[in-house]
N, C-alpha and C positions, 0 to 999 in steps of 0.2 A: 504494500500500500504506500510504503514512502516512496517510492522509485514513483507513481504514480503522479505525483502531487504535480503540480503546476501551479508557478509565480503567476502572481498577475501583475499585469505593471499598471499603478493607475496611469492616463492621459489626461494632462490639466484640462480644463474646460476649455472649449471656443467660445469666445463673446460674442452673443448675440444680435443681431443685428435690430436693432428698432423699429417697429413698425410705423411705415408714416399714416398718421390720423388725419393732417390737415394740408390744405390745399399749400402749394410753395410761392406762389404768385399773394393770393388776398388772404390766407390764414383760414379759410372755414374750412368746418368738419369736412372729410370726402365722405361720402356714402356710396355702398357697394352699388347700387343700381344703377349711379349715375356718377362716373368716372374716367377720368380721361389720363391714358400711360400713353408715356413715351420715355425714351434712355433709360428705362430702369426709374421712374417717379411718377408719380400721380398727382396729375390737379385738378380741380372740379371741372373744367373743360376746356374747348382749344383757343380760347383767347383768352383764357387766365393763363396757358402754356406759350401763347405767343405775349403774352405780358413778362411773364420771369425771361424769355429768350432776350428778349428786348433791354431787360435789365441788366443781362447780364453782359449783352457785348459792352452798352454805357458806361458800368462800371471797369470793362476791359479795356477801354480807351483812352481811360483818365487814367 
């Protein structure tokens, strides 16, 4: 029975990744029904997504 035993090695935890709840453009709840993904994030819909796009080249420029 000892010859049998087997180590176990713990593996540290991976961190989680956070679920996003709110839109990235205006801040409101997203709800499943009605949600708009692109690149991997969700915003309430596509010109709340062309509003962060917007944001973000302006703030790339300065």
């Amino acid at each position: 029975m000892a010859a049998e035993q087997t180590t176990t090695q713990v593996q540290p935890a991976k961190p989680q990744a956070e679920k996003q709840t709110n839109c990235l453009a205006c801040n409101k709840p997203i709800r499943k029904l009605k949600r708009y993904y692109r690149d991997g994030k969700f915003y309430c819909n596509k010109k709340c997504w062309k509003t962060f796009i917007a944001k973000s080249k302006e703030e790339a420029q300065k």
